[in-house]
C-alpha positions as CSV (number, residue, x, y, z in Angstrom):
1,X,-52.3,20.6,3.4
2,X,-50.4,21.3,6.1
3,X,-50.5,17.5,7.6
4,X,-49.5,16.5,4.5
5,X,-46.5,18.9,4.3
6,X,-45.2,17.6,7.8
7,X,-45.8,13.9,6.8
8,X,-43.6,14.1,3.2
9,X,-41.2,16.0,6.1
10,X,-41.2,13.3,8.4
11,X,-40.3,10.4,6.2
12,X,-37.9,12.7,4.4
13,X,-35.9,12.5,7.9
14,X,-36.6,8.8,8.6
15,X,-35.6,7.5,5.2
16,X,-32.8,9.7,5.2
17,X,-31.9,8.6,8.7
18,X,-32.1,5.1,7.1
19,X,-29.4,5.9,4.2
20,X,-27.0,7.5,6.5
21,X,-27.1,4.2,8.7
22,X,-26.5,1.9,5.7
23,X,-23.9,3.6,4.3
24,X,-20.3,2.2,5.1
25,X,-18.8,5.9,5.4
26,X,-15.7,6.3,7.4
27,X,-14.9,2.9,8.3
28,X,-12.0,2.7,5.9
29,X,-8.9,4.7,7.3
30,X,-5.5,5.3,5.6
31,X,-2.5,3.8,7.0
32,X,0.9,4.6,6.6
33,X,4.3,2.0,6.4
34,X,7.9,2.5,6.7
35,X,10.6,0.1,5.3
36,X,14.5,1.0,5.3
37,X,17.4,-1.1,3.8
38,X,20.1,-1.0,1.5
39,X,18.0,-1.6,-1.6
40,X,14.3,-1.1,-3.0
41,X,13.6,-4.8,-2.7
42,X,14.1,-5.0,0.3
43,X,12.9,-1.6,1.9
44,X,9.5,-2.7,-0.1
45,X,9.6,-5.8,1.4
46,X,10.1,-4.6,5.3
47,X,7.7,-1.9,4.4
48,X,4.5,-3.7,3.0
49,X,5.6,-6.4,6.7
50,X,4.7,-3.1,8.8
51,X,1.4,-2.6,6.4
52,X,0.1,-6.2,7.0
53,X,1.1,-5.6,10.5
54,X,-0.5,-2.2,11.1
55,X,-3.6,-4.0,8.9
56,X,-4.2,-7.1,10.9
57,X,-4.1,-4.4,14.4
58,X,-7.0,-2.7,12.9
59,X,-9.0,-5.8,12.0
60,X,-8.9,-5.1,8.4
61,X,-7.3,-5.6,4.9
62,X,-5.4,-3.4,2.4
63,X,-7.8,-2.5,0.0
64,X,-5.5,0.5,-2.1
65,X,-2.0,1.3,-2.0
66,X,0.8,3.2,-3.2
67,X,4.6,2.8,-2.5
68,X,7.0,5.8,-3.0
69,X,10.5,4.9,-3.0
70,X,13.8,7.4,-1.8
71,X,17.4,7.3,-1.1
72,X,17.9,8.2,2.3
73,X,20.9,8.8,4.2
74,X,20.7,4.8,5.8
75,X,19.7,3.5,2.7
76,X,16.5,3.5,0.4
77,X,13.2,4.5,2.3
78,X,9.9,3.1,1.4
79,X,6.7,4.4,2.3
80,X,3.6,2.9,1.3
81,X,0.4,5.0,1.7
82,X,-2.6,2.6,2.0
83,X,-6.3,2.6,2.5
84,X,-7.4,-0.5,5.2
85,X,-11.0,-1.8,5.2
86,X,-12.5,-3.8,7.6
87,X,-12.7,-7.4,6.4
């Protein structure tokens, strides 16, 4: 019984071993972007450049994002909180 017991044990670990290594966990990472001008078109605009730009430096694409718009004291600010993937 024993044998058995340390068996099921055993390839509890390894199949679990082999779940852990096919999961995709933690490659995704959250970016943030900055744009600032005198409108929201164009803040949005300079902001989702930097995202592309901040993207294509990671090797990945923009998978989820959310833009939160603010007057500031040089204009409207833009920040767009994103989640980049690799491709």
């Amino acid at each position: 019984m024993r044998n058995v017991h340390l068996i099921a044990g055993a390839f509890g670990i390894i199949a679990g071993l082999g779940l852990a290594g096919t999961a995709d966990a933690g490659t995704c990472m959250s970016v943030n972007a900055k744009g600032v001008a005198n409108n929201v078109a164009k803040a949005t605009a300079l902001a989702q450049v930097n995202l592309q730009e901040k993207a294509k430096r990671r090797g990945g694409k923009v998978t989820q994002a959310s833009t939160n718009c603010v007057p500031g004291p040089a204009g409207t600010v833009c920040n767009i909180s994103a989640v980049v993937c690799p491709k």
